[in-house]
N, C-alpha and C positions, 0 to 999 in steps of 0.2 A: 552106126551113127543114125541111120534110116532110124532105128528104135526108138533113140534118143529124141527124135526131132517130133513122134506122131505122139509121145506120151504127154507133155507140154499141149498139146494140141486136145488130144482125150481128157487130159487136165480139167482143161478150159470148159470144154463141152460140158462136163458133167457139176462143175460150176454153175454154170450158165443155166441147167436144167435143174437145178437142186435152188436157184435162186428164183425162177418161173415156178415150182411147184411150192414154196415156200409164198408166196404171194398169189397164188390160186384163191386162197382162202378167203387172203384178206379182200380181193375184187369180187370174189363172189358175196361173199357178206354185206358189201356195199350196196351191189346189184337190189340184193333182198332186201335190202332196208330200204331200199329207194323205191322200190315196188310195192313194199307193204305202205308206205308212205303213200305213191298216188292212189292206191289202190281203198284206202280210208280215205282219204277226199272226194272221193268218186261215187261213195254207197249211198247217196240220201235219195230217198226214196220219193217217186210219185203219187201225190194224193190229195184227189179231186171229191170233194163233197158239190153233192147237186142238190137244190131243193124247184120240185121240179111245180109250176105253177098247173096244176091239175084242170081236165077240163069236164066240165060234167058230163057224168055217165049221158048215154044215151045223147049227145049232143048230132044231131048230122050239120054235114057239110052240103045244101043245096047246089045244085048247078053254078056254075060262074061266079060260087061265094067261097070266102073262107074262116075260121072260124081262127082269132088269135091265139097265141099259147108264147108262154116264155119258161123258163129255163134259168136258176142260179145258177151260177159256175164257182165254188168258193174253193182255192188253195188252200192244203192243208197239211202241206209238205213243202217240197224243193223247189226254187223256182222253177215253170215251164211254159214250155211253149204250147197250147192249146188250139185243137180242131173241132168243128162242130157239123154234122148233117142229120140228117132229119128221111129217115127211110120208112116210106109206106109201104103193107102189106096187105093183102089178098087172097086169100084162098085160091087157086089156081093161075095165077098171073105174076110174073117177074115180077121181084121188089122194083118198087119206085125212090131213084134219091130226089127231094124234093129241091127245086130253086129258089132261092126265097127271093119276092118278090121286093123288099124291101131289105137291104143287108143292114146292119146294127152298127151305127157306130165303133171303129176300132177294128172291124173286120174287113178281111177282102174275101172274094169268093173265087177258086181255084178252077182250073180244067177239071180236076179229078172229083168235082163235085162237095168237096169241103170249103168250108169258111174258116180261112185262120184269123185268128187273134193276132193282130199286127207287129203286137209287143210280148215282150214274156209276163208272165202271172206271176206274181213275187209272191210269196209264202206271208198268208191271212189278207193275202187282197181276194175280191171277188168281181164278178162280172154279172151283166145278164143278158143273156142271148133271146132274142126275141124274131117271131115268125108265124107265119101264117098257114095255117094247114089247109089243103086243097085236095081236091079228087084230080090224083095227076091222070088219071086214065081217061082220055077224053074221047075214047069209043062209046060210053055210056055202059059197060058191062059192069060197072061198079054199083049201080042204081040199084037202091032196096037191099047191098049187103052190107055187112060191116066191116069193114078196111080199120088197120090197125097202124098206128104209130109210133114210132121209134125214135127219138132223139137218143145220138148216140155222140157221145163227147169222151174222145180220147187227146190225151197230154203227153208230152215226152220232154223228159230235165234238158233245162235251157245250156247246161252246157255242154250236148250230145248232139246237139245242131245246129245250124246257120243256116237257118229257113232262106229260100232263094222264092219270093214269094212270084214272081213276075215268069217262073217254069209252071208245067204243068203239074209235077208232085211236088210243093216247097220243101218237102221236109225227105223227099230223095228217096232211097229206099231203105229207109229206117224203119224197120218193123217193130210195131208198136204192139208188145205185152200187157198182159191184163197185172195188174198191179194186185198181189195178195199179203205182202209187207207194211208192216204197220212202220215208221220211222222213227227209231227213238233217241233222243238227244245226248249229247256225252254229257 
């Protein structure tokens, strides 16, 4: 009777497992489709055109002056969220990130030395960032060389962050890629 009673029981089991292996499939196929589904919504790409307002060769920067300079900012891809600093260079001396003494309209300017764009950059909107270039080294060891400048404008797609602009990094530790994809439309 013992026999009678475990076979009903072993029955059931291999029901029960032949009915879970029978539907493996089907939740697995769903998975994938749902994955390949976010995962096309997610691809459009970052892409930032600059046209950058050039300052003439040969221009110095006298003591206690500075000399203007701007910067277009024009999207040319996915919506994003945009950062802007402005790093001087020197031949034997720590790079300088410059403060602007004037911040641009629609920017705030961070602990960590960037100016974010307040809002996101929608795709063929454009901006212009505007600034004043100075001799941040005010021991005077920069007199008579030539110091080099840097505007350096990275982006990252508005819907990969939730800039918390009132911290010290807004945009947290989202490590920002050099973008080499071009975006191409379905």
């Amino acid at each position: 009777m013992k026999t009678l009673g475990r076979r009903p029981a072993l029955g059931l089991g291999v029901l029960a497992m032949a009915a879970l292996v029978a539907q493996a499939p089907v939740g697995l196929g769903s998975s994938q489709s749902l994955w390949r589904a976010m995962a096309h919504l997610a691809t459009d790409t970052v892409d930032i055109g600059l046209d950058d307002h050039r300052i003439e060769e040969g221009t110095g920067i006298v003591a206690e002056s500075a000399v203007p300079h701007a910067v277009d900012i024009r999207n040319e891809g996915a919506p994003c969220w945009v950062r802007v600093r402005t790093v001087a260079s020197l031949g034997g001396r720590k790079d300088a990130v410059l403060e602007p003494a004037a911040v641009p309209e629609g920017f705030v300017v961070s602990a960590d030395g960037n100016a974010y764009l307040e809002r996101p950059l929608e795709e063929g909107e454009a901006v212009t960032w505007t600034e004043d270039l100075y001799d941040p080294w005010k021991d005077g060891s920069s007199l008579g060389r030539k110091a080099e400048f840097t505007t350096v404008v990275e982006a990252i797609q508005r819907d990969h962050v939730s800039p918390e602009f009132g911290s010290a990094s807004p945009w947290g530790d989202v490590a920002v890629e050099r973008c080499v994809a071009k975006r191409s439309d379905p």
